[in-house]
C-alpha positions, 0 to 999 in steps of 0.5 A, a space after each residue: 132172234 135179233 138179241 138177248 142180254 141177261 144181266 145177274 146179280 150186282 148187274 153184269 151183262 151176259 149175252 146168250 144170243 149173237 146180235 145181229 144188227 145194230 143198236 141203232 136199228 133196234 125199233 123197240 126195246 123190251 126191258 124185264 126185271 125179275 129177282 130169284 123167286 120169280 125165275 119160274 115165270 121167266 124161264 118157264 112162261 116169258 122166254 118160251 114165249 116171248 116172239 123173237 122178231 127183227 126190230 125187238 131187243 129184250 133186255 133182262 135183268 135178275 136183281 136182288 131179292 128183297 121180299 122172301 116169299 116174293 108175294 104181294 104186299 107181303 114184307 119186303 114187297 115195297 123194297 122189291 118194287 124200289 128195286 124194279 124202279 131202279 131198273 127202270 130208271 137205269 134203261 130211261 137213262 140208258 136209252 134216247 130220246 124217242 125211243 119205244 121201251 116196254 117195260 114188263 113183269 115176268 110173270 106173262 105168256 105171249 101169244 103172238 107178235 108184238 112190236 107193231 102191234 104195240 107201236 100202233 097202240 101207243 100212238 101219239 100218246 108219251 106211255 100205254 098202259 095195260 088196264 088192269 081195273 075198271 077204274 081209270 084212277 087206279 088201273 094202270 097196271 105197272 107191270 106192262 108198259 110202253 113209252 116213248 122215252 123223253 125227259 117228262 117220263 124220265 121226271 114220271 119215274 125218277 118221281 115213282 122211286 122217290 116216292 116209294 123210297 119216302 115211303 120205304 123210310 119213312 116205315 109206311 105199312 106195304 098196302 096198295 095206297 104206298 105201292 108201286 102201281 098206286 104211286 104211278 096211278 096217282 102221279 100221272 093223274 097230277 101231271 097233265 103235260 104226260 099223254 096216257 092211253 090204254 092197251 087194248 083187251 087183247 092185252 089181258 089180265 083176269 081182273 079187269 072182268 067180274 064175269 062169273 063172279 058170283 059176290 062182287 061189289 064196289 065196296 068188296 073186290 076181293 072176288 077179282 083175287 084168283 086164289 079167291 074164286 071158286 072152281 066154278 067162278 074159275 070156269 067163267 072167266 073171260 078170256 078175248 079171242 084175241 088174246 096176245 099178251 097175259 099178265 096174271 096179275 090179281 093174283 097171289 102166291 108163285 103157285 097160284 099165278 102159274 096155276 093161272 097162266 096154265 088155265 089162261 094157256 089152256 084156254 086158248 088152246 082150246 080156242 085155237 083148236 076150235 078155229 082149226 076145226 073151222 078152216 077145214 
């Protein structure tokens, strides 16, 4: 493990890792937000998971709780991405020119090493998302991204906040058209000057994939929901051999995204079971 901080409440830094090299020599910087509702996925699914390797420093910040039941959409959920946005802006800030940050949600099981991996991915490109629906309008998911800082993207966010907040004050109803992910989608398609490209499947969310759904159509996608498939639809989901990043995104309530990031585990434990059984 290179370094840890964990920042609490009214942001002070708590180290519980030593550091064991420079700031300087850090290759990639992981920053995550959660507030109090979503502790359980961090302390039960992103830390126990999350591959400590040389060249990454993880970031951790706790801040307030603004939506109570910490579901999507629900009161308060636009206040709470307004506080995700803050963090956000805070470490472009923060950091260099250049420099690689992910930024992610807590709600993710890791399944293998990541830092070159997403280095590769990103590319030339200025930010890679996670895609997280079939349209390319809409499906850059603002729950895991990698960027190479520069004054452009620090523009693209400082944009995202102010939007959110305008619409925040402005006393907008909490819908999909004035979230945090609708707002970044809609910002990039309007800025040309920003290259954007798209992580890999193994970089999974169930959501992106209609297999096994049984009533699904452009204009009803509520069967991509996780609390809305059956047992059997559940059964069918697609999940890549390959798997090395899960969001449970497309999914509401606290219990049913741990429900789905069991499953997803459960998956892939029986994948690599089968792949033992075939090396000897």
């Amino acid at each position: 493990m290179d370094s840890v901080s964990v920042t609490k409440g009214k942001r002070g830094t708590q180290n519980f890792a030593q550091q064991k090299c420079p700031l300087r020599l850090y290759k990639m910087y992981v920053c995550v937000s959660y507030s109090h509702s979503h502790r359980p996925f961090m302390e039960g699914f992103f830390l126990k998971s999350f591959p400590f390797e040389r060249g990454l420093s993880l970031t951790v910040e706790q801040v307030p709780q603004k939506c109570k039941s910490g579901d999507l959409f629900s009161d308060g959920w636009r206040t709470q991405m307004i506080e995700k946005q803050i963090f956000i802006n805070k470490y472009l800030n923060l950091f260099k020119d250049g420099d690689l940050i992910l930024f992610s949600d807590v709600d993710i099981k890791f399944y293998g090493k990541i830092k070159a991996d997403l280095t590769s991915c990103l590319g030339d490109n200025d930010i890679s998302f996670m895609k997280d629906h079939n349209s390319d309008e809409v499906g850059r998911c603002g729950g895991f991204f990698i960027v190479r800082n520069s004054k452009k993207i620090r523009a693209l966010f400082e944009g995202v906040m102010n939007t959110l907040s305008s619409h925040d004050s402005s006393d907008d109803s909490v819908s999909f058209e004035t979230s945090e992910q609708s707002t970044i989608n809609s910002l990039i398609n309007d800025r040309p000057e920003i290259s954007c490209g798209w992580l890999p499947q193994r970089y999974y969310t169930h959501g992106l994939y209609t297999d096994g759904i049984n009533n699904f159509s452009e204009e009803d996608q509520s069967g991509l929901w996780w609390h809305n498939k059956s047992w059997e639809e559940k059964t069918k989901i697609f999940v890549p051999e390959d798997t090395l990043v899960h969001h449970a995104n497309w999914c509401g309530g606290i219990e049913n995204k741990i429900d789905l990031l069991n499953w997803v585990n459960e998956i892939m434990e029986l994948k690599d079971g089968k792949q033992e059984k075939l090396l000897f």
